[in-house]
KETOR-405292 format. One record per atom (N, C-alpha, C, O): residue in three letters; residue number from 1; x, y, z. Coordinates in nm, 4 decimals. Layout:
N
  rest   nr        xx        yy        zz
   Ala  NUM         X         Y         Z
...
This chain:
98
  rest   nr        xx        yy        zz
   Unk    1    3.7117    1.5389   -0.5561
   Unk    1    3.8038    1.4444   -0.6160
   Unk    1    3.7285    1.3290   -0.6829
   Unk    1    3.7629    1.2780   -0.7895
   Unk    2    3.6269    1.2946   -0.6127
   Unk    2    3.5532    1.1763   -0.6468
   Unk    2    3.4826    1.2064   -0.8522
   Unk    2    3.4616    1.1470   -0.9579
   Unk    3    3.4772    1.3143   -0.7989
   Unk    3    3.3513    1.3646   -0.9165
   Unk    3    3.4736    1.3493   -1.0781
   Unk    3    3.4107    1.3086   -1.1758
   Unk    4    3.5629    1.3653   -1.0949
   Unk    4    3.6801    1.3001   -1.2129
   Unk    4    3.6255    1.1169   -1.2483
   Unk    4    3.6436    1.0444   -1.3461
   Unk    5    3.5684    1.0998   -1.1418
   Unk    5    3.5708    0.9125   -1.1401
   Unk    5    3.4244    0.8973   -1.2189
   Unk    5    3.3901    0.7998   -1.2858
   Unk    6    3.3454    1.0205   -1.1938
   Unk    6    3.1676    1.0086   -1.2582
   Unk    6    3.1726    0.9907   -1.3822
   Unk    6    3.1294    1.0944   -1.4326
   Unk    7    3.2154    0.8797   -1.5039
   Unk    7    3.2500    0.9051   -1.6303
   Unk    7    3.0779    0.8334   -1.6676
   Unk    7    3.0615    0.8251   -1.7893
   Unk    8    3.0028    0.8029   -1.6167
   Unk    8    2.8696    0.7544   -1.6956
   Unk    8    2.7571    0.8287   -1.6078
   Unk    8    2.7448    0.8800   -1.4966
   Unk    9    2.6834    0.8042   -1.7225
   Unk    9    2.5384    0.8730   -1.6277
   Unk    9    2.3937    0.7931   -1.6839
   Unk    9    2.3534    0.7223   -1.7762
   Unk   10    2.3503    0.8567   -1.5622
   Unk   10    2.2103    0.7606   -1.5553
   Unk   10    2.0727    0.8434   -1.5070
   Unk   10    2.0727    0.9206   -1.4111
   Unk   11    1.9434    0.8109   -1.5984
   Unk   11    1.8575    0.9262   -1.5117
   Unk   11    1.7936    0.8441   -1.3728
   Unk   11    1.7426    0.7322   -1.3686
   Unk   12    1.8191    0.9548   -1.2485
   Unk   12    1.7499    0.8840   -1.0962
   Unk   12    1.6397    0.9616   -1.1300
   Unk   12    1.6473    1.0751   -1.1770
   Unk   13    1.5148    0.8873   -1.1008
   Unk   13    1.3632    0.8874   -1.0934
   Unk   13    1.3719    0.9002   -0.9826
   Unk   13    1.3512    0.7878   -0.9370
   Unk   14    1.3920    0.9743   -0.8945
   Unk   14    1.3276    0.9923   -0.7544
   Unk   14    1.2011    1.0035   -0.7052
   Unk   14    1.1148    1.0583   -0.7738
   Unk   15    1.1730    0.9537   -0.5806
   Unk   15    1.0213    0.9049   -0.5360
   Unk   15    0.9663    1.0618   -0.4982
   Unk   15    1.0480    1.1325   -0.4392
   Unk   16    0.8741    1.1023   -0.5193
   Unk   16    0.8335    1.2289   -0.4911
   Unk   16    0.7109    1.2204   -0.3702
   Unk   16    0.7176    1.2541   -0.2520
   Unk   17    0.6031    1.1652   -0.4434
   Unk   17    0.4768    1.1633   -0.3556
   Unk   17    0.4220    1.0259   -0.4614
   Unk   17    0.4664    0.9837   -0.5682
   Unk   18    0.2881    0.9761   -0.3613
   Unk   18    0.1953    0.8638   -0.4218
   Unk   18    0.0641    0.9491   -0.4481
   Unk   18    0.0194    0.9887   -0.3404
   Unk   19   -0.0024    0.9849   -0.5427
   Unk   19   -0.1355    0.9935   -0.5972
   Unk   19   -0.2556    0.9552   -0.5646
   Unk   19   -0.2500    0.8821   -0.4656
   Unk   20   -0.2866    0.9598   -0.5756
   Unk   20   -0.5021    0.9554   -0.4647
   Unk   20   -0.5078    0.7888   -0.5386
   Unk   20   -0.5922    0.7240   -0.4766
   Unk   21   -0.4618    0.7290   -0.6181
   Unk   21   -0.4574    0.5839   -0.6345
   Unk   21   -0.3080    0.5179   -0.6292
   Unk   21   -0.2521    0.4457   -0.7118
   Unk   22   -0.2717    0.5582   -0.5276
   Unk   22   -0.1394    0.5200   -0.4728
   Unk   22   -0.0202    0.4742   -0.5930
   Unk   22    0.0455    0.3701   -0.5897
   Unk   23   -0.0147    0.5484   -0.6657
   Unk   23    0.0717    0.5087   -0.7786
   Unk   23    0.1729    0.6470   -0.7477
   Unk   23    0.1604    0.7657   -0.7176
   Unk   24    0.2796    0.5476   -0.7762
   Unk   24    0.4056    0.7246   -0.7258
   Unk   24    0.4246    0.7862   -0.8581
   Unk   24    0.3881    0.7612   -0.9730
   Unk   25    0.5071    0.8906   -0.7897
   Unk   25    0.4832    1.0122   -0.8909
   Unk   25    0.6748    1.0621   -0.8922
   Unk   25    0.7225    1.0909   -0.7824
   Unk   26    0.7616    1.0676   -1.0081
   Unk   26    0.8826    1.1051   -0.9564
   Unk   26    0.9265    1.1727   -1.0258
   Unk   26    0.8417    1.2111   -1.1064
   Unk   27    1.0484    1.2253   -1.0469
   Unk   27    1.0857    1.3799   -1.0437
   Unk   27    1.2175    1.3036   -1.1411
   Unk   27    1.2708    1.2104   -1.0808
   Unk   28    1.2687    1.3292   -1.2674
   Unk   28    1.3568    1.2672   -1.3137
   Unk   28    1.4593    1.3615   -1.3767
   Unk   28    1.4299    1.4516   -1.4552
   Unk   29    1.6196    1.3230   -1.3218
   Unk   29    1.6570    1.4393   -1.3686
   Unk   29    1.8388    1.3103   -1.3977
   Unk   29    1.8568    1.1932   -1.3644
   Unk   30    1.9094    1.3860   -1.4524
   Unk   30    2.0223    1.3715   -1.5454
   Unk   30    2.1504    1.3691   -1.4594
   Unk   30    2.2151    1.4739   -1.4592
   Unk   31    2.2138    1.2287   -1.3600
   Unk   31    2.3511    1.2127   -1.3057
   Unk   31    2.4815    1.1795   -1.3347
   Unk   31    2.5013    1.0989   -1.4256
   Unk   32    2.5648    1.2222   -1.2801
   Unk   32    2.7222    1.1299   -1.3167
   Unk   32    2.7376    1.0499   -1.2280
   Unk   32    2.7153    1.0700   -1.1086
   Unk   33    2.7738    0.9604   -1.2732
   Unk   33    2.8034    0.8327   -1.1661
   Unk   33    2.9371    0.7236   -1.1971
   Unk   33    3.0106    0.7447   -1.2935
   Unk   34    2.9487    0.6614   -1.1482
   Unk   34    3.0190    0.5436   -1.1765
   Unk   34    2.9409    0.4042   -1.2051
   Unk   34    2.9112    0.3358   -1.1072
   Unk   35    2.9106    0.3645   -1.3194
   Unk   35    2.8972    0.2103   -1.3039
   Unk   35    2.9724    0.1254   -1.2966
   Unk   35    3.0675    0.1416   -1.3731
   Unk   36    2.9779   -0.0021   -1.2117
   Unk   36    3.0455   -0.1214   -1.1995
   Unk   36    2.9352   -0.2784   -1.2423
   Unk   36    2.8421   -0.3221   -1.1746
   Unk   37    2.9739   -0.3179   -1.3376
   Unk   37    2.8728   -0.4542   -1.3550
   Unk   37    2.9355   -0.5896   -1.2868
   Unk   37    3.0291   -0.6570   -1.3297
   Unk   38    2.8659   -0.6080   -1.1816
   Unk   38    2.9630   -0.7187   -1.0951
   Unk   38    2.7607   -0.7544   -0.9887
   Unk   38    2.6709   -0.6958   -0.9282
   Unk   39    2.8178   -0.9294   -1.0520
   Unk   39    2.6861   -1.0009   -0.9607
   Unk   39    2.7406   -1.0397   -0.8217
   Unk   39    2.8283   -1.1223   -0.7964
   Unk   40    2.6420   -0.9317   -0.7033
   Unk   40    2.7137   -1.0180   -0.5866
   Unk   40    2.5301   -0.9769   -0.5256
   Unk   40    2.4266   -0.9180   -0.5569
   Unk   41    2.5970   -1.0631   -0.4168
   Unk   41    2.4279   -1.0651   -0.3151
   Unk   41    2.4473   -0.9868   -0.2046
   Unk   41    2.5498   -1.0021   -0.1382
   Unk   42    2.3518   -0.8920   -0.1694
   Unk   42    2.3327   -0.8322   -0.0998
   Unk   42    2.1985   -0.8312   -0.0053
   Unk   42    2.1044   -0.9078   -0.0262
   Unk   43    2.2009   -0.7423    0.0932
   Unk   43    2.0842   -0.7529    0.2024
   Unk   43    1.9657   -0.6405    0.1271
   Unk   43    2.0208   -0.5305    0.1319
   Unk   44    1.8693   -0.6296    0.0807
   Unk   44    1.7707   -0.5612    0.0612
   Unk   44    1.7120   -0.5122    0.1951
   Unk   44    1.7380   -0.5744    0.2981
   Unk   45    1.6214   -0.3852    0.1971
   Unk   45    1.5660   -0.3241    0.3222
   Unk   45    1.4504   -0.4115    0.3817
   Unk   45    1.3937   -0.3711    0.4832
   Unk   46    1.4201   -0.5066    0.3345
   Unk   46    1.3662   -0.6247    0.4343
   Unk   46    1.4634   -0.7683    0.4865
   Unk   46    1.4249   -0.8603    0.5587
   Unk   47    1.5772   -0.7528    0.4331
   Unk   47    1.6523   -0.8525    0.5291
   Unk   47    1.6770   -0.9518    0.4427
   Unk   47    1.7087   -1.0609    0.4901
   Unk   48    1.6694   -0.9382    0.3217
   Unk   48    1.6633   -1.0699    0.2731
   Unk   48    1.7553   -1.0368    0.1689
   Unk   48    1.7952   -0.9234    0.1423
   Unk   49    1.8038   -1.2044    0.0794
   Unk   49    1.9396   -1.1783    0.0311
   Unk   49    1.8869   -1.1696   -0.0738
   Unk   49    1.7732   -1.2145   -0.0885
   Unk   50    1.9564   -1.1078   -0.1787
   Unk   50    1.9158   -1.0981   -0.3266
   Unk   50    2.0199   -1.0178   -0.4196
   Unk   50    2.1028   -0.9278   -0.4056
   Unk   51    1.9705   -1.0988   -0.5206
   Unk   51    2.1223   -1.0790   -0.6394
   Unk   51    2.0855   -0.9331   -0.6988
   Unk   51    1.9823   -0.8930   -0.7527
   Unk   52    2.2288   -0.8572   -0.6638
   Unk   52    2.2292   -0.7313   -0.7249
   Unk   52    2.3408   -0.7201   -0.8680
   Unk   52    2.4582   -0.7569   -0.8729
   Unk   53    2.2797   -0.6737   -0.9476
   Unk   53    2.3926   -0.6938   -1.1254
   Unk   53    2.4705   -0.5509   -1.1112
   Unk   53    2.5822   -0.5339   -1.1600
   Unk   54    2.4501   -0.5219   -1.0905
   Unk   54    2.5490   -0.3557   -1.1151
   Unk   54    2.5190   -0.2656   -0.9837
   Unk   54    2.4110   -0.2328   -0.9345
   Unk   55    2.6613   -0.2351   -0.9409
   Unk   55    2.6348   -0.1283   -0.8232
   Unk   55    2.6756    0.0144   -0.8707
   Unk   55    2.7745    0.0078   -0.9437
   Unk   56    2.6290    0.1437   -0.8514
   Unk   56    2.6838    0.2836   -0.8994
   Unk   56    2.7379    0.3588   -0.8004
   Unk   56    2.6948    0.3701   -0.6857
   Unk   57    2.8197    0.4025   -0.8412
   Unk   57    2.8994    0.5018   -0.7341
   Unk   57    2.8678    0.6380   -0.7274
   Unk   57    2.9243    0.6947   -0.8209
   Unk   58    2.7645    0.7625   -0.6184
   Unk   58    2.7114    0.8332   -0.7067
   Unk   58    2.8297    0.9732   -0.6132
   Unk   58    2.9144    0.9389   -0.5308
   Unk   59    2.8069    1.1115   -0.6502
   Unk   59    2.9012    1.2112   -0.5432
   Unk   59    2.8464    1.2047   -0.4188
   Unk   59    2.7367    1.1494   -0.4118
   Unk   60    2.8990    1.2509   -0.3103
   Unk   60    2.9022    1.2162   -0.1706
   Unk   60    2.7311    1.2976   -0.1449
   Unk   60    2.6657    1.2487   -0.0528
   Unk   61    2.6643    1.4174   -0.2254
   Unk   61    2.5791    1.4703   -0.1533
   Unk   61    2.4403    1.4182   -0.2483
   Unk   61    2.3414    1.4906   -0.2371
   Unk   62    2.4320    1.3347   -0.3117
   Unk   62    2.3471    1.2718   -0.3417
   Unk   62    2.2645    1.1699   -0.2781
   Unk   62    2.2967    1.0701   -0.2138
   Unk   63    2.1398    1.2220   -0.3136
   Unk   63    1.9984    1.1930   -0.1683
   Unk   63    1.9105    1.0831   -0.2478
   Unk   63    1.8189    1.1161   -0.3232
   Unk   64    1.9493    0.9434   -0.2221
   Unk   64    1.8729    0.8635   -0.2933
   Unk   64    1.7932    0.7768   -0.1327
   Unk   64    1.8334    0.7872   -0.0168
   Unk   65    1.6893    0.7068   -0.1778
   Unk   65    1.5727    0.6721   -0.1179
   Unk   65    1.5804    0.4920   -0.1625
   Unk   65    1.6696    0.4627   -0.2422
   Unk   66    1.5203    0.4164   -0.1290
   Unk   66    1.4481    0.2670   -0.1532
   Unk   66    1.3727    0.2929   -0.2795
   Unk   66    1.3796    0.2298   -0.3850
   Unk   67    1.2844    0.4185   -0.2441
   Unk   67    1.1721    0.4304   -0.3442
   Unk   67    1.2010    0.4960   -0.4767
   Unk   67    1.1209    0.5233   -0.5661
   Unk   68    1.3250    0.5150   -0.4720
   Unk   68    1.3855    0.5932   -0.6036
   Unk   68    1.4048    0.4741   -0.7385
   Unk   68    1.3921    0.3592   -0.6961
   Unk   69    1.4238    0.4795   -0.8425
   Unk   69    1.4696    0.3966   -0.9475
   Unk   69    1.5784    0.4998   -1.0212
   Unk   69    1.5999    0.6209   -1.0169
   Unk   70    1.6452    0.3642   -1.1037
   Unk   70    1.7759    0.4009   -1.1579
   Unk   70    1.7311    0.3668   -1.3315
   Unk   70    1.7064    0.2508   -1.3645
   Unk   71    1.7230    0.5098   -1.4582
   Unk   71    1.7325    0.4559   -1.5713
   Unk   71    1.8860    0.4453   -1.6073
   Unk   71    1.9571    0.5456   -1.6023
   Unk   72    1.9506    0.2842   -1.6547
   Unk   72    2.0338    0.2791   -1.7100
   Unk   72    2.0113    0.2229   -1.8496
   Unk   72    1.9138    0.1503   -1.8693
   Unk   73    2.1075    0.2565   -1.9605
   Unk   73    2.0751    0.2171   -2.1032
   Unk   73    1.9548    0.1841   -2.1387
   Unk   73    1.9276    0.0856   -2.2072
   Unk   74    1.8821    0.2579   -2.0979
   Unk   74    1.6816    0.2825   -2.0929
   Unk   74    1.5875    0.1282   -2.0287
   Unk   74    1.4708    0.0912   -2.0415
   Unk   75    1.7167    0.0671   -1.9534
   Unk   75    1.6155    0.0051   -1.8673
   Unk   75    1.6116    0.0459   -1.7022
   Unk   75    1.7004    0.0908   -1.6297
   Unk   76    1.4987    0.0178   -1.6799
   Unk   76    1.4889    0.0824   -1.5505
   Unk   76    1.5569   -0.0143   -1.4289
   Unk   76    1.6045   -0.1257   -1.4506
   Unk   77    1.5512    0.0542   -1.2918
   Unk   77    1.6738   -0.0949   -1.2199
   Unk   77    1.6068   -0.0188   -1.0755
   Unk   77    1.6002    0.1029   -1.0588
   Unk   78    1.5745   -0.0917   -1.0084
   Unk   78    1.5188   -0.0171   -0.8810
   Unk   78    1.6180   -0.0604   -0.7701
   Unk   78    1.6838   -0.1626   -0.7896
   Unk   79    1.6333    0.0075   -0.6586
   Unk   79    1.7233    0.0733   -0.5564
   Unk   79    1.6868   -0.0562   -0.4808
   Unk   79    1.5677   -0.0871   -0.4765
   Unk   80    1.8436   -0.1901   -0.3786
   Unk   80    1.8243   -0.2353   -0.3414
   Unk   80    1.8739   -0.2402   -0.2192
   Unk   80    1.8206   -0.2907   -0.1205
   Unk   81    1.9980   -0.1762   -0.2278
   Unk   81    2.0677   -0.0976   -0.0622
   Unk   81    2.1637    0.0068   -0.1296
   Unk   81    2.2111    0.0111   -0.2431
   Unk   82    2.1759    0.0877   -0.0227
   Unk   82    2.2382    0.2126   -0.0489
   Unk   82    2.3356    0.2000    0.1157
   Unk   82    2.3064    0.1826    0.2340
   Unk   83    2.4646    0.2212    0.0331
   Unk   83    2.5892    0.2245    0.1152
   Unk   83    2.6922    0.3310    0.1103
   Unk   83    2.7315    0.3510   -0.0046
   Unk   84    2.7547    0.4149    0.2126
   Unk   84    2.8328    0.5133    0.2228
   Unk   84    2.9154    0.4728    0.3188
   Unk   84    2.8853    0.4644    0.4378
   Unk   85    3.0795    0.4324    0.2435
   Unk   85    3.1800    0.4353    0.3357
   Unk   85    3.1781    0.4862    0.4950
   Unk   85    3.1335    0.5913    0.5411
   Unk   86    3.2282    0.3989    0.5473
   Unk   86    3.2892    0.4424    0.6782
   Unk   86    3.4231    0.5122    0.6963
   Unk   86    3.5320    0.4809    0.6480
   Unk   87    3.3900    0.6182    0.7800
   Unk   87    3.5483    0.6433    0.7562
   Unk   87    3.5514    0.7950    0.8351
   Unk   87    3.4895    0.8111    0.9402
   Unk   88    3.6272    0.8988    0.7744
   Unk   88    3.6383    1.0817    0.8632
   Unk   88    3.5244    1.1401    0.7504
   Unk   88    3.4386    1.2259    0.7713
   Unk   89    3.5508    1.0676    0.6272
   Unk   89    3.4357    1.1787    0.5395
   Unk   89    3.3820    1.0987    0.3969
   Unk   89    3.4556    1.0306    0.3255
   Unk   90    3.2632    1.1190    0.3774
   Unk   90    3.1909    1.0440    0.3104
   Unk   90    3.2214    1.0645    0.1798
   Unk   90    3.1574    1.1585    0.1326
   Unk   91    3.3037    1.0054    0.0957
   Unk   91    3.3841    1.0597   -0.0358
   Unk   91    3.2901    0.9940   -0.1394
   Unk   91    3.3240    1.0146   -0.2559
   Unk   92    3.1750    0.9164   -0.1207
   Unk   92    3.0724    0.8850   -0.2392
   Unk   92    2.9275    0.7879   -0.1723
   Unk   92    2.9302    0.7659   -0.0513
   Unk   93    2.8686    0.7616   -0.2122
   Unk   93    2.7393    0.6638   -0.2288
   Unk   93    2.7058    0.5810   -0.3343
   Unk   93    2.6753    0.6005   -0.4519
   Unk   94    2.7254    0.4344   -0.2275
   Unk   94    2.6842    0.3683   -0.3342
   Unk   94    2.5742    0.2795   -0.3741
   Unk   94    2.5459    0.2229   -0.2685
   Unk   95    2.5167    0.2464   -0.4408
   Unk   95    2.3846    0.2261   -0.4867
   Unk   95    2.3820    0.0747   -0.5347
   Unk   95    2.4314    0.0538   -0.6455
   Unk   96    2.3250   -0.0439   -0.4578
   Unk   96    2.3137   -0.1350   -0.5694
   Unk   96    2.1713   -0.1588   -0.6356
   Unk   96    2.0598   -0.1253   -0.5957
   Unk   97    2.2035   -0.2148   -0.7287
   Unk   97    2.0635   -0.1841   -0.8226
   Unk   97    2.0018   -0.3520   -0.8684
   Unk   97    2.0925   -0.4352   -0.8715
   Unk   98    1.8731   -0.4015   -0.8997
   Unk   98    1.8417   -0.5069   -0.9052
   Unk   98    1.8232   -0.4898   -1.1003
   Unk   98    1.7869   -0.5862   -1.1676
């Protein structure tokens, strides 16, 4: 049901592996999603608050990471928390992006 709501897309750079000079290496491929452009603050994976500009709504079995990045309108936006409803069944993921 969710997947009617995916009207934009964005390429996820997913984190793959780091390279013998620790530079990552990622795997980039072509999503539907939902964008929403709305500034609110959120908790990043060290605890701390920070302004997120656009959150995406992605389908429920989509496997995103910290270490992943988001290309939108060819700028890049890296992963600042990733949230999935509470509830009987996980009907999307959502992504806010810095």
């Amino acid at each position: 049901m969710i997947r009617s709501y995916l009207i934009n897309s964005v390429t996820h750079c997913s984190f793959s592996s780091e390279d013998t000079w620790g530079e990552a290496t990622r795997t980039e491929a072509e999503v539907s999603c939902r964008i929403k452009y709305q500034t609110r603050l959120v908790r990043n994976q060290q605890g701390e608050q920070v302004v997120s500009a656009m959150r995406i709504y992605l389908a429920p079995d989509a496997v995103v990471t910290h270490n992943d990045k988001f290309t939108v309108d060819g700028q890049d936006h890296s992963v600042l928390a990733i949230g999935k409803p509470q509830g009987w069944a996980t009907l999307f993921v959502m992504v806010d992006l810095q």
